[in-house]
N, CA, C and O atoms as a GROMACS GRO file, in nm:
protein
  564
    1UNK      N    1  -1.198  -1.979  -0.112
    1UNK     CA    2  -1.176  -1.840  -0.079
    1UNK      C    3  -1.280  -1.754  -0.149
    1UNK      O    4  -1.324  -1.775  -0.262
    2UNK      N    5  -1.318  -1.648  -0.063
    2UNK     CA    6  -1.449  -1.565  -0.097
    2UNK      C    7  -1.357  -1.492  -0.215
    2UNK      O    8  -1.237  -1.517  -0.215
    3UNK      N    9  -1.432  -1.368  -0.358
    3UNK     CA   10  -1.340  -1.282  -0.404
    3UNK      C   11  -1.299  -1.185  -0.325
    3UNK      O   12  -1.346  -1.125  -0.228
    4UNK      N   13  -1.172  -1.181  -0.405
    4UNK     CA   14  -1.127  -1.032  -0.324
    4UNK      C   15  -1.189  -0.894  -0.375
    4UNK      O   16  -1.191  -0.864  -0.495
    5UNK      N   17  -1.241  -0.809  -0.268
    5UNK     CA   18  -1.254  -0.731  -0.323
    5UNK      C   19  -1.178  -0.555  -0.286
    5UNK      O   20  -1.149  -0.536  -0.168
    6UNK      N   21  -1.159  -0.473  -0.357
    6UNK     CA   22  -1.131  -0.364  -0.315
    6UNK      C   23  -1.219  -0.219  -0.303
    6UNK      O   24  -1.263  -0.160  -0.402
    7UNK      N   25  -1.235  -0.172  -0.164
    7UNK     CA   26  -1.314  -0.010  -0.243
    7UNK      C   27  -1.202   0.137  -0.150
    7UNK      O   28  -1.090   0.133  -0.098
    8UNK      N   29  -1.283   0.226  -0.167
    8UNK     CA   30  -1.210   0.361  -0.081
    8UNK      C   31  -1.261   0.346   0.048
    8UNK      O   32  -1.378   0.314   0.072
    9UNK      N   33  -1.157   0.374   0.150
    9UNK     CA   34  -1.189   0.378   0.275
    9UNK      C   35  -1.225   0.507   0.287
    9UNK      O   36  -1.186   0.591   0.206
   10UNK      N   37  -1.319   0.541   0.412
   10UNK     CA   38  -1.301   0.664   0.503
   10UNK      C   39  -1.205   0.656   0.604
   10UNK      O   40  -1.218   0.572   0.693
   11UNK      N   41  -1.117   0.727   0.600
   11UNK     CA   42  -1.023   0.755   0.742
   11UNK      C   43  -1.093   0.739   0.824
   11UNK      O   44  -1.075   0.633   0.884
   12UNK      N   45  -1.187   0.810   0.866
   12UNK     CA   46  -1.268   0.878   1.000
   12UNK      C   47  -1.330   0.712   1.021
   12UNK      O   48  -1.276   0.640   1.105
   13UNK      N   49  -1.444   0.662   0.940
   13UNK     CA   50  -1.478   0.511   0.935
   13UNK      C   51  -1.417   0.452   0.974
   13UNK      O   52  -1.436   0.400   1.084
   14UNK      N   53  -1.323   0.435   0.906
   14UNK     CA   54  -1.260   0.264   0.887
   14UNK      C   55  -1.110   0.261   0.928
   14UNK      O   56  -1.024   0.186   0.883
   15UNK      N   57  -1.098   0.364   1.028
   15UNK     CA   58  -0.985   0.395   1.094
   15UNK      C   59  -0.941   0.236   1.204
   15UNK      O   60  -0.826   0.210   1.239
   16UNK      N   61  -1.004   0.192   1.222
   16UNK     CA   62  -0.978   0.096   1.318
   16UNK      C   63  -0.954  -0.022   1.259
   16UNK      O   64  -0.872  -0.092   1.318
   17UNK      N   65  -1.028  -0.093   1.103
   17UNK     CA   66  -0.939  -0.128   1.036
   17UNK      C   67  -0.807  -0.134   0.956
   17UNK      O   68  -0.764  -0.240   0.910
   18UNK      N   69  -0.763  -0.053   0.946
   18UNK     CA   70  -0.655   0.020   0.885
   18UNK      C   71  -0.553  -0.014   0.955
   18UNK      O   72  -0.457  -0.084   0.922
   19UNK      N   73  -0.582   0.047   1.070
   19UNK     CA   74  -0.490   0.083   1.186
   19UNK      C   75  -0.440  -0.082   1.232
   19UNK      O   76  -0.322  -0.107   1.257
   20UNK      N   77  -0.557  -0.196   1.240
   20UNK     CA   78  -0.563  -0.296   1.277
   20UNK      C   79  -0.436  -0.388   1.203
   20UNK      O   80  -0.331  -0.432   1.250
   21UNK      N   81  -0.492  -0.396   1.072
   21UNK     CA   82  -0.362  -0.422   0.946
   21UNK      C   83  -0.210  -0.361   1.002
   21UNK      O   84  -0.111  -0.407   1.059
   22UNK      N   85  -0.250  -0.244   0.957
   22UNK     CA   86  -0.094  -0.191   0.951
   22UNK      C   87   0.012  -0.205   1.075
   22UNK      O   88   0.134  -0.193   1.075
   23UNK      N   89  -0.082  -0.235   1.180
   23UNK     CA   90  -0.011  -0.251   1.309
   23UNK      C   91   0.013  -0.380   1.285
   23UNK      O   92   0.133  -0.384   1.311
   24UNK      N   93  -0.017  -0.488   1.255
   24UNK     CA   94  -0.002  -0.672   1.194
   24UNK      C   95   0.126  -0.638   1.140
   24UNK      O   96   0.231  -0.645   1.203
   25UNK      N   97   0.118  -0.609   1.052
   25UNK     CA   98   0.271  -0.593   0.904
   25UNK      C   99   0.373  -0.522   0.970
   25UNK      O  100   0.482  -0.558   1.014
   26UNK      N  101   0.319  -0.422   0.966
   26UNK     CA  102   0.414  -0.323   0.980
   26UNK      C  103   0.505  -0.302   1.146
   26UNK      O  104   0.627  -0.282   1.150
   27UNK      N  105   0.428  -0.312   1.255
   27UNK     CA  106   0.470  -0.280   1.395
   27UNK      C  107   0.512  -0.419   1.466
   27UNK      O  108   0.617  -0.446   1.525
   28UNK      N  109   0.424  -0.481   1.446
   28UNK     CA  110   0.441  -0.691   1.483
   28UNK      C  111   0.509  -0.720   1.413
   28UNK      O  112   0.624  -0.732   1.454
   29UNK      N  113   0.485  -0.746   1.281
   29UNK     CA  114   0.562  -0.849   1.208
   29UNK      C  115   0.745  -0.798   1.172
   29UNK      O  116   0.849  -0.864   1.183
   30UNK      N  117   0.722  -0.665   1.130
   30UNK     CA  118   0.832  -0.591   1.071
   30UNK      C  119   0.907  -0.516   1.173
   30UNK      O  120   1.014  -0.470   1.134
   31UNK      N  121   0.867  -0.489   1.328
   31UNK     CA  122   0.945  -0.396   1.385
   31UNK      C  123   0.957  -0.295   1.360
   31UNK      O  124   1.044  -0.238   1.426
   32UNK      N  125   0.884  -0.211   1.258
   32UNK     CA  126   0.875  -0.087   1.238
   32UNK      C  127   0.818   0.040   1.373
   32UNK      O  128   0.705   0.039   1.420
   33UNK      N  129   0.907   0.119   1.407
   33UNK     CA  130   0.848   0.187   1.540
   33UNK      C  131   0.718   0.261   1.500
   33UNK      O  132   0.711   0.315   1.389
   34UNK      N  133   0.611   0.265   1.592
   34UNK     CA  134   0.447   0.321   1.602
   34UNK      C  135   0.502   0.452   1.526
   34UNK      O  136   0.480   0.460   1.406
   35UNK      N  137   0.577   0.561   1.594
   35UNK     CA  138   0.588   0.665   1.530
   35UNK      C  139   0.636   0.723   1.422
   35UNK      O  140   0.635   0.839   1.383
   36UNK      N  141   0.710   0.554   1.348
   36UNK     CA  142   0.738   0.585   1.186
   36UNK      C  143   0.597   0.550   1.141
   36UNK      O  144   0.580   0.641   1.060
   37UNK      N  145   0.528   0.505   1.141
   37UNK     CA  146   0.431   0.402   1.076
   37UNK      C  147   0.312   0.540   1.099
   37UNK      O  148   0.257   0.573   0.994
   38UNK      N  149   0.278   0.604   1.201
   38UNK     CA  150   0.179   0.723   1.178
   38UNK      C  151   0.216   0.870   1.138
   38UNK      O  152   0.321   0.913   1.186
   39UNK      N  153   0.160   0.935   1.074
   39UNK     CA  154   0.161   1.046   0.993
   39UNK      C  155   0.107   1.132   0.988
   39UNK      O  156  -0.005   1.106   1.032
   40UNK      N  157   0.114   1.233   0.957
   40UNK     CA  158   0.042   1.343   0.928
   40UNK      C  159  -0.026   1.287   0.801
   40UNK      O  160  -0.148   1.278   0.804
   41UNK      N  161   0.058   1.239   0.663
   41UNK     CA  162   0.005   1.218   0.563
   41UNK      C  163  -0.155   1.135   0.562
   41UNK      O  164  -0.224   1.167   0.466
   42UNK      N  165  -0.213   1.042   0.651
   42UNK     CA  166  -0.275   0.973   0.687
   42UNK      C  167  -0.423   1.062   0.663
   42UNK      O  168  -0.500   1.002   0.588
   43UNK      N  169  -0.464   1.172   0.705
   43UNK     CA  170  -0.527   1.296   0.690
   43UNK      C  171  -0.566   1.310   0.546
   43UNK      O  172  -0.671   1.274   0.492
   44UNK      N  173  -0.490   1.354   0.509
   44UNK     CA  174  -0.513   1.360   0.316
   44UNK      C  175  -0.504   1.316   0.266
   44UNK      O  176  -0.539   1.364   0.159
   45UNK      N  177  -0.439   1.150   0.254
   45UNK     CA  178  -0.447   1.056   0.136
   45UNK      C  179  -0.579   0.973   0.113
   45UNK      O  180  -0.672   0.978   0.193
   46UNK      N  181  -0.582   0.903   0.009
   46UNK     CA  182  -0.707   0.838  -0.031
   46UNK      C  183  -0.657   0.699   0.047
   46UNK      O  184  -0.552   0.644   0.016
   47UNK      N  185  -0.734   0.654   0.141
   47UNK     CA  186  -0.721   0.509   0.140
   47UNK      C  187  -0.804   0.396   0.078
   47UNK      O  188  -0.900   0.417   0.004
   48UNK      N  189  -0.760   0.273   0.114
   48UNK     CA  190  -0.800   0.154   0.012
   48UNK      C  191  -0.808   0.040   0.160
   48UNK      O  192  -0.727   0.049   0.253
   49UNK      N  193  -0.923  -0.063   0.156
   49UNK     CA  194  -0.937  -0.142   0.236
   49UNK      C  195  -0.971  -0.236   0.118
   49UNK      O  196  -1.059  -0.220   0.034
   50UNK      N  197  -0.845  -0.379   0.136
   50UNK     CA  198  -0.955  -0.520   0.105
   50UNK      C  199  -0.970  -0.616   0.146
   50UNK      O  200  -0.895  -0.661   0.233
   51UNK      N  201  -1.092  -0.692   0.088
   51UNK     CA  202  -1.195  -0.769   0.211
   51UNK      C  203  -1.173  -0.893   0.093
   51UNK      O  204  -1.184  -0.913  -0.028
   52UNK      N  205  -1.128  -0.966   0.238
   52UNK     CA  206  -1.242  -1.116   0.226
   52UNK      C  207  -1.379  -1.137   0.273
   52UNK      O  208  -1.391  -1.194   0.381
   53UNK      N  209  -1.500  -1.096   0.199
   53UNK     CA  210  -1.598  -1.130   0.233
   53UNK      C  211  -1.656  -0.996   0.300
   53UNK      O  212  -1.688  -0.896   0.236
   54UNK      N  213  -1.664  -1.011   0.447
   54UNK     CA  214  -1.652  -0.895   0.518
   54UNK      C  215  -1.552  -0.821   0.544
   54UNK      O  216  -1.540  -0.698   0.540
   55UNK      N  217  -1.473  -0.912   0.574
   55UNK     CA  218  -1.319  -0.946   0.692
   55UNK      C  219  -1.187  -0.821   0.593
   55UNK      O  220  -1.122  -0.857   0.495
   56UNK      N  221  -1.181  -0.695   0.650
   56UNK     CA  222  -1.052  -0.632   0.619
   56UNK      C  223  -0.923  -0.696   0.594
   56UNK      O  224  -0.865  -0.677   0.701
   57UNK      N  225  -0.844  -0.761   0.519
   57UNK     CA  226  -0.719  -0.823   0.506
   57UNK      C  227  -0.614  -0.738   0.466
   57UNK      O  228  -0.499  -0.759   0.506
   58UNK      N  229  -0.650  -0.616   0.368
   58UNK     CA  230  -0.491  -0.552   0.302
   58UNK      C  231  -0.582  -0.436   0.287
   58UNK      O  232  -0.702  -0.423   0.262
   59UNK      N  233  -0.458  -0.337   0.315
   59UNK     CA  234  -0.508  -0.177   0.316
   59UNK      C  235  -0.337  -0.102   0.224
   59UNK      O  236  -0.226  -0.154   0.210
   60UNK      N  237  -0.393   0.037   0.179
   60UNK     CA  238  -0.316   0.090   0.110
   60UNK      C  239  -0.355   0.226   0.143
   60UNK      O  240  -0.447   0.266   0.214
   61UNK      N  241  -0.232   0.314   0.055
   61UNK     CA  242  -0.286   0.474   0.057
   61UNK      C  243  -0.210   0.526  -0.069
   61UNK      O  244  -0.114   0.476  -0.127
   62UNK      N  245  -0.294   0.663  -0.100
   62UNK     CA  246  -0.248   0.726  -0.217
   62UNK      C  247  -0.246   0.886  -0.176
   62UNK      O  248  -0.345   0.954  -0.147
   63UNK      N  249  -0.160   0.913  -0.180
   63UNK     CA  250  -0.138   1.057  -0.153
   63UNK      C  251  -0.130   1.151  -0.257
   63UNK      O  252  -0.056   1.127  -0.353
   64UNK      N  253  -0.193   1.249  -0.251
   64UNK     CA  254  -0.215   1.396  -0.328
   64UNK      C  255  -0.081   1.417  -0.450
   64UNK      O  256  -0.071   1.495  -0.545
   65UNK      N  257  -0.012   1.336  -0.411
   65UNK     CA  258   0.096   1.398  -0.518
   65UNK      C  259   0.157   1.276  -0.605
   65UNK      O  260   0.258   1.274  -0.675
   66UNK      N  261   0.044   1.155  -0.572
   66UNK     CA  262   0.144   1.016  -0.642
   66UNK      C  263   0.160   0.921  -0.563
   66UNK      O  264   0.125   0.812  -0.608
   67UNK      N  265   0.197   0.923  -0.470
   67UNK     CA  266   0.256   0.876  -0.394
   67UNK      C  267   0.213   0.753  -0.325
   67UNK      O  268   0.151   0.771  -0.220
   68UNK      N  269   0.233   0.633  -0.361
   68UNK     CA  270   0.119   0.516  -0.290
   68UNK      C  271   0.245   0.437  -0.188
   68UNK      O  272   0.356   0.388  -0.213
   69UNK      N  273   0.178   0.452  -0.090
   69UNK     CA  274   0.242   0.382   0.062
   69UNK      C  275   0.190   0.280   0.123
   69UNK      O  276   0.106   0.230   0.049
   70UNK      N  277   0.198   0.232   0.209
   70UNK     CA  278   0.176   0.153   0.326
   70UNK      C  279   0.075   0.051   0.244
   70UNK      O  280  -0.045   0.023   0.255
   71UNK      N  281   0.142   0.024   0.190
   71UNK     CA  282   0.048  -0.159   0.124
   71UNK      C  283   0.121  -0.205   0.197
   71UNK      O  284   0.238  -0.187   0.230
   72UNK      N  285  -0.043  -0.340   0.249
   72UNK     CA  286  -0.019  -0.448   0.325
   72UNK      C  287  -0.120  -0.534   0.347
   72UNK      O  288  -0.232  -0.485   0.362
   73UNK      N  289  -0.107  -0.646   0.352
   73UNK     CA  290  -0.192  -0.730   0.354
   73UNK      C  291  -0.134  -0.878   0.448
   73UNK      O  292  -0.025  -0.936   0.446
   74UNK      N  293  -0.271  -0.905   0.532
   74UNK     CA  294  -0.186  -1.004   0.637
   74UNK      C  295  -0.192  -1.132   0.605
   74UNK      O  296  -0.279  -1.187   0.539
   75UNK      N  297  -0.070  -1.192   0.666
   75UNK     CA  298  -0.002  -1.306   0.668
   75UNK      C  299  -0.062  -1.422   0.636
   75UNK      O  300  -0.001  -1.527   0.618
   76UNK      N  301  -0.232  -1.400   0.626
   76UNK     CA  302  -0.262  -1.546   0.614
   76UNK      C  303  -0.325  -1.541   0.470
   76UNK      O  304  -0.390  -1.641   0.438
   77UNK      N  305  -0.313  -1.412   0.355
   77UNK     CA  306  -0.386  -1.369   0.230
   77UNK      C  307  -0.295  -1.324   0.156
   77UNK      O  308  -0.330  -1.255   0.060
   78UNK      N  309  -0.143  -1.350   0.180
   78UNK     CA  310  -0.063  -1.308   0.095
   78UNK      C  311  -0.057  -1.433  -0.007
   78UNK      O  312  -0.104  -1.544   0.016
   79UNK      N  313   0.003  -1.396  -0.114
   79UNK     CA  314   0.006  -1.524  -0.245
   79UNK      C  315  -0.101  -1.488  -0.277
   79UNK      O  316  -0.067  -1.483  -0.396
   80UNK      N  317  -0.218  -1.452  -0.281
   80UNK     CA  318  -0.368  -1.492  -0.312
   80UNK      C  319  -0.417  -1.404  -0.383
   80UNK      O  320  -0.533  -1.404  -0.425
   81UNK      N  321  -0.322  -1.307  -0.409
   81UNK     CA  322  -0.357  -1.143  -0.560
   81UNK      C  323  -0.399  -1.015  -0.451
   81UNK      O  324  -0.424  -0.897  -0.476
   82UNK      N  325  -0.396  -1.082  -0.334
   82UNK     CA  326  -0.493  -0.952  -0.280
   82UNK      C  327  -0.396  -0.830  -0.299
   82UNK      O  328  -0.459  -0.726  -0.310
   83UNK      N  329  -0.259  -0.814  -0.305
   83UNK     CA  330  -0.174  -0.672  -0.281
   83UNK      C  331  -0.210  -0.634  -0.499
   83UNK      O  332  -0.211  -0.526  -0.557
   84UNK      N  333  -0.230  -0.757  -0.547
   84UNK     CA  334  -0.242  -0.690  -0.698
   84UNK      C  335  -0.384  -0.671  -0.714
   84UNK      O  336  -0.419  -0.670  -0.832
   85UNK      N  337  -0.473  -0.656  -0.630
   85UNK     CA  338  -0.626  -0.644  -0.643
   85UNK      C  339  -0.577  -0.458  -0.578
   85UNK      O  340  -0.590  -0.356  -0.647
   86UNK      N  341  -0.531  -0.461  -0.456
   86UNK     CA  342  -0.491  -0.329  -0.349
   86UNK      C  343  -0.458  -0.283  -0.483
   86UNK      O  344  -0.555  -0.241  -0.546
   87UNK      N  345  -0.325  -0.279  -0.552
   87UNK     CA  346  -0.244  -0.190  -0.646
   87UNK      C  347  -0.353  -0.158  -0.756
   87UNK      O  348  -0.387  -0.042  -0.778
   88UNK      N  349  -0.404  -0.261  -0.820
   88UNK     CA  350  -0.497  -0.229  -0.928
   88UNK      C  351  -0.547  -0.098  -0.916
   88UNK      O  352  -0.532   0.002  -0.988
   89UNK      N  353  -0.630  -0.125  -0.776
   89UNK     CA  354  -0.734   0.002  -0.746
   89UNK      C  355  -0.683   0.119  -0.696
   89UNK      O  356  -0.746   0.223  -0.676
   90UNK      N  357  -0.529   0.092  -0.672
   90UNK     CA  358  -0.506   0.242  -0.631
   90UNK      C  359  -0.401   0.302  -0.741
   90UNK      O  360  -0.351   0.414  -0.735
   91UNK      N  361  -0.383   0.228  -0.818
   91UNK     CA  362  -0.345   0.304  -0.973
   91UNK      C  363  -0.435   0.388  -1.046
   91UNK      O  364  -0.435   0.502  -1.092
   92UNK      N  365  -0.544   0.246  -1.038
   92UNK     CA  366  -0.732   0.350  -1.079
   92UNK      C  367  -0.739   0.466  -1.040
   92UNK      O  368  -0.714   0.572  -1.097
   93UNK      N  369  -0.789   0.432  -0.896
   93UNK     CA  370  -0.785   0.592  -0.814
   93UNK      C  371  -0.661   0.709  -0.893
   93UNK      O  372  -0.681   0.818  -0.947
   94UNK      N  373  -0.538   0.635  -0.872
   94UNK     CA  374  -0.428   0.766  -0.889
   94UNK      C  375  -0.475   0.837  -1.074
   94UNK      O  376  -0.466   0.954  -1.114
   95UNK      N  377  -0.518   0.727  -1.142
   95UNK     CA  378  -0.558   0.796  -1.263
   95UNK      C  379  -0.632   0.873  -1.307
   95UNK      O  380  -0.620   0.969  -1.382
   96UNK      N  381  -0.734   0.813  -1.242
   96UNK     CA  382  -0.884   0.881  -1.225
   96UNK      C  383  -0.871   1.039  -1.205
   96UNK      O  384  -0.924   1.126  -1.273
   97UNK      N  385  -0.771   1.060  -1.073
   97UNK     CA  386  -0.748   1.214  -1.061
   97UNK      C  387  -0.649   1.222  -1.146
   97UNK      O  388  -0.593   1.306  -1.076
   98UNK      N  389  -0.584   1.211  -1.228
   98UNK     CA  390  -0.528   1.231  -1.339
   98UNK      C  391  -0.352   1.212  -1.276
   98UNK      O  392  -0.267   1.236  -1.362
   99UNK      N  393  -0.315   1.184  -1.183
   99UNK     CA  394  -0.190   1.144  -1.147
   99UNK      C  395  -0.162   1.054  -1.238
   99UNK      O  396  -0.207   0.940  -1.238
  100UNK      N  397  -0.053   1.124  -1.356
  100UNK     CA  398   0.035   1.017  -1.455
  100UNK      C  399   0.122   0.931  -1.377
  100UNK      O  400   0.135   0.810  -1.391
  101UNK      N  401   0.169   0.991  -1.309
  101UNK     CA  402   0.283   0.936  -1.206
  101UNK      C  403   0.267   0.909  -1.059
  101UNK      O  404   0.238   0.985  -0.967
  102UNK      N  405   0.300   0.748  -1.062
  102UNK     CA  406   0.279   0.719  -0.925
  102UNK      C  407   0.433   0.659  -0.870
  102UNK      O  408   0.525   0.600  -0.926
  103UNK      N  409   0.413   0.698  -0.761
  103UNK     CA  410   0.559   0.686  -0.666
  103UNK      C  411   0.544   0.597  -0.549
  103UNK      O  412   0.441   0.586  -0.483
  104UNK      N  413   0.673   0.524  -0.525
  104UNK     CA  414   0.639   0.418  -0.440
  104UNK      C  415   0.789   0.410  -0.356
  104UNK      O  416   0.892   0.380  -0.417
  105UNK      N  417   0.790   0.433  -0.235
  105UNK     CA  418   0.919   0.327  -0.204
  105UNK      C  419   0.894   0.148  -0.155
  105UNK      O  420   0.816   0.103  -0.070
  106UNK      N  421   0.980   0.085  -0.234
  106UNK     CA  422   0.930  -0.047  -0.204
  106UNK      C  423   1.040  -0.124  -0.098
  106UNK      O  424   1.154  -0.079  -0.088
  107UNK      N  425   0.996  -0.251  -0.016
  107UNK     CA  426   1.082  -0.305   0.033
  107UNK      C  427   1.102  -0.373  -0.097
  107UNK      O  428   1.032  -0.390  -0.197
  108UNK      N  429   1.263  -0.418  -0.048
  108UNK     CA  430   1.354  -0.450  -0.152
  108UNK      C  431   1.295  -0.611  -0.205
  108UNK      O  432   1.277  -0.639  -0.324
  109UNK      N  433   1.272  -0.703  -0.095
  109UNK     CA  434   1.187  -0.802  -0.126
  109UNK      C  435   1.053  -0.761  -0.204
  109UNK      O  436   1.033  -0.848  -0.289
  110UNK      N  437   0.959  -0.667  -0.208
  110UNK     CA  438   0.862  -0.677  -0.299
  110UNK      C  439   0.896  -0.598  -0.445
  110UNK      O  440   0.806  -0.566  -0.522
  111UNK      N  441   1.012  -0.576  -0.466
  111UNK     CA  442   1.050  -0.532  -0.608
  111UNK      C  443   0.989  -0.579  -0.727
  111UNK      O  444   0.910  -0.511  -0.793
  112UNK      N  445   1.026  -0.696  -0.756
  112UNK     CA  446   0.909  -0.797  -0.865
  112UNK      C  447   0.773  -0.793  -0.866
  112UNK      O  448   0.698  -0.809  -0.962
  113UNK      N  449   0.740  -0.767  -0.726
  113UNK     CA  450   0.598  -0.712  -0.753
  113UNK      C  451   0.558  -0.669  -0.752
  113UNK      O  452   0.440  -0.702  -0.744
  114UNK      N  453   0.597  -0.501  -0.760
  114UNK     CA  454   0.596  -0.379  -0.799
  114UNK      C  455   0.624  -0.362  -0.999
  114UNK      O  456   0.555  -0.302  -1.082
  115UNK      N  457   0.754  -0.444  -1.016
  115UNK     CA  458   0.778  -0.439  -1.155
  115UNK      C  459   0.705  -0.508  -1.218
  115UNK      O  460   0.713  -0.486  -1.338
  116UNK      N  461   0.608  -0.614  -1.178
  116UNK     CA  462   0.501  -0.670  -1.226
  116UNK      C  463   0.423  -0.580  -1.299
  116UNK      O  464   0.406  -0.579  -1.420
  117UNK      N  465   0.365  -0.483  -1.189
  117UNK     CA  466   0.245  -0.374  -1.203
  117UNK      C  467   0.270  -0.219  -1.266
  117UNK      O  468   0.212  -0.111  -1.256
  118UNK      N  469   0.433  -0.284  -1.362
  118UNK     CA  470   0.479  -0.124  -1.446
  118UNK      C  471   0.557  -0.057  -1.347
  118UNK      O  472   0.564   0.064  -1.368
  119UNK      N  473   0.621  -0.101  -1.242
  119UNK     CA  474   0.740   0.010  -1.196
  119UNK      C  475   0.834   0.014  -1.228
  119UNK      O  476   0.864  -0.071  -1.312
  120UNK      N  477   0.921   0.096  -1.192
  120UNK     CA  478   1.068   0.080  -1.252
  120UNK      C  479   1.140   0.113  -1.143
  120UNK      O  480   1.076   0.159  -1.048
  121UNK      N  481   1.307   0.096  -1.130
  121UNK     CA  482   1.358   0.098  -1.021
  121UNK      C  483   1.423   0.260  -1.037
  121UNK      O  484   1.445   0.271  -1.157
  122UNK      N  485   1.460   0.377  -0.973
  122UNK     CA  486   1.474   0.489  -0.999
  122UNK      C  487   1.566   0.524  -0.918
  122UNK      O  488   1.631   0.625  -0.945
  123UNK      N  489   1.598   0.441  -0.785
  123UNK     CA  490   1.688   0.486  -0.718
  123UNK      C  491   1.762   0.375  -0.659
  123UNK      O  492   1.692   0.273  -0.659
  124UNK      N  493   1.907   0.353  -0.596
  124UNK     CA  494   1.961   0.308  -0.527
  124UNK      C  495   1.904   0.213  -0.417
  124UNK      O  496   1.782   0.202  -0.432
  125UNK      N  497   1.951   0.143  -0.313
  125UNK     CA  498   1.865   0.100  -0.158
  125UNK      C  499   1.930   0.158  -0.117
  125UNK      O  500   2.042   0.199  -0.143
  126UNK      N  501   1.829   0.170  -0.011
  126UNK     CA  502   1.822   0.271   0.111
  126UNK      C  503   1.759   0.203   0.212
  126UNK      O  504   1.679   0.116   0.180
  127UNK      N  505   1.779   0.225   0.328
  127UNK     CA  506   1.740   0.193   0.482
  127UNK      C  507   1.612   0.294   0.518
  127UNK      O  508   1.636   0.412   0.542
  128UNK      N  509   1.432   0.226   0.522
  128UNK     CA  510   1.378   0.318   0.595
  128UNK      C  511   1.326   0.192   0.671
  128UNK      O  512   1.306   0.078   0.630
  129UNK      N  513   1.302   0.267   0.844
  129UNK     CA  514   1.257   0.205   0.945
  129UNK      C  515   1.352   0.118   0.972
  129UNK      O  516   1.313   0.060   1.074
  130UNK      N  517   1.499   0.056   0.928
  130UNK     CA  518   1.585  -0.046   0.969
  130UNK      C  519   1.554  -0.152   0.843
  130UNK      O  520   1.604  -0.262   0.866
  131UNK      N  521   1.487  -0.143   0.723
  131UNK     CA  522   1.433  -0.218   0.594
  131UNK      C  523   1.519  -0.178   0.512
  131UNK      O  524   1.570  -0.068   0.536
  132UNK      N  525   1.566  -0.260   0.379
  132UNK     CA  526   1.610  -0.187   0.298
  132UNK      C  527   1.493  -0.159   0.212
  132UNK      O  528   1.401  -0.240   0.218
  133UNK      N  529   1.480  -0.045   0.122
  133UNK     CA  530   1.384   0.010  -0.004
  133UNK      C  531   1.445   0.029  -0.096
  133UNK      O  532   1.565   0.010  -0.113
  134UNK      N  533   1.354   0.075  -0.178
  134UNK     CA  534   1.440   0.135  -0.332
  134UNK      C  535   1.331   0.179  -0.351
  134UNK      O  536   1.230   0.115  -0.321
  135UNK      N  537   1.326   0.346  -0.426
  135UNK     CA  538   1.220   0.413  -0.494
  135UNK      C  539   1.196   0.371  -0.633
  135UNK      O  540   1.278   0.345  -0.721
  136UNK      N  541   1.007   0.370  -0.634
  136UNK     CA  542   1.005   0.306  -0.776
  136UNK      C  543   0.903   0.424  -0.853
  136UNK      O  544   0.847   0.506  -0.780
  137UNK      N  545   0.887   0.427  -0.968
  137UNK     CA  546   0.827   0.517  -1.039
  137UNK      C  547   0.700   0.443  -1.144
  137UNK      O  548   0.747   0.346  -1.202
  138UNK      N  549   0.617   0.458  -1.163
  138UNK     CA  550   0.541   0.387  -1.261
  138UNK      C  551   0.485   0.535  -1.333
  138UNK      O  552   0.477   0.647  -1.282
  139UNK      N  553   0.456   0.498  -1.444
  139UNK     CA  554   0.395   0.605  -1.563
  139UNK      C  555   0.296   0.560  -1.626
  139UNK      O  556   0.327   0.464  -1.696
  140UNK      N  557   0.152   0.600  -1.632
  140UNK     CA  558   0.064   0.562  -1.686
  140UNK      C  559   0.055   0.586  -1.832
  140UNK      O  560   0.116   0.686  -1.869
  141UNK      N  561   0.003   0.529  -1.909
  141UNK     CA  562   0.024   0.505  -2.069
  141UNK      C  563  -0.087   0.643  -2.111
  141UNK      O  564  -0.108   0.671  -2.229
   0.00000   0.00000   0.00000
């Protein structure tokens, strides 16, 4: 396996990768409906693309207020660090602009690997898209 690597996407760019991913995970694999999965937020957050090699595999986003969403990475690069290579860099990012606090809702299955990377559990489960979640909070040192 090539390294993984991570950088910042352009929306406007690299819109067709993004879009490519998130429709894999999220719309195929998960049943999530097209019109939960697109946003307004999409516009103003920072995104994150990572590559095998060339090849787009896992994308992320960080929004203006904390807020990191739509990690995902496809089916054939999971196990392999790429979502803790994604998180790394978008903690960076969230620090960099000085966001102490980053916010996450997680599916309930990726909990551990969220609490891996300093989250904590902050709220109850909850049902989004027909998934269960739970909101998580991380605090930078």
């Amino acid at each position: 396996m090539n390294k993984i690597r991570v950088r910042v996407a352009d929306w406007q760019k690299d819109i067709a990768e993004i879009r490519r991913i998130r429709e894999t995970v999220f719309i195929a694999e998960q049943s999530v409906p097209p019109e939960l999965e697109w946003d307004a937020d999409d516009a103003t957050a920072v995104h994150f693309l990572a590559f095998e090699g060339d090849f787009p595999i896992g994308t992320a986003r960080l929004l203006p207020d904390g807020h990191i969403g739509r990690v995902s990475v496809l089916k054939d690069w999971r196990g392999m660090k790429v979502g803790d290579a994604l998180m790394q860099a978008v903690i960076a990012e969230a620090e960099a602009r000085g966001l102490q606090q980053q916010m996450l809702s997680a599916q309930v299955q990726a909990t551990a690997f969220y609490e891996r990377l300093g989250f904590s559990l902050v709220s109850e489960e909850f049902l989004e898209a027909g998934i269960p979640h739970v909101d998580m909070v991380r605090h930078s040192a």
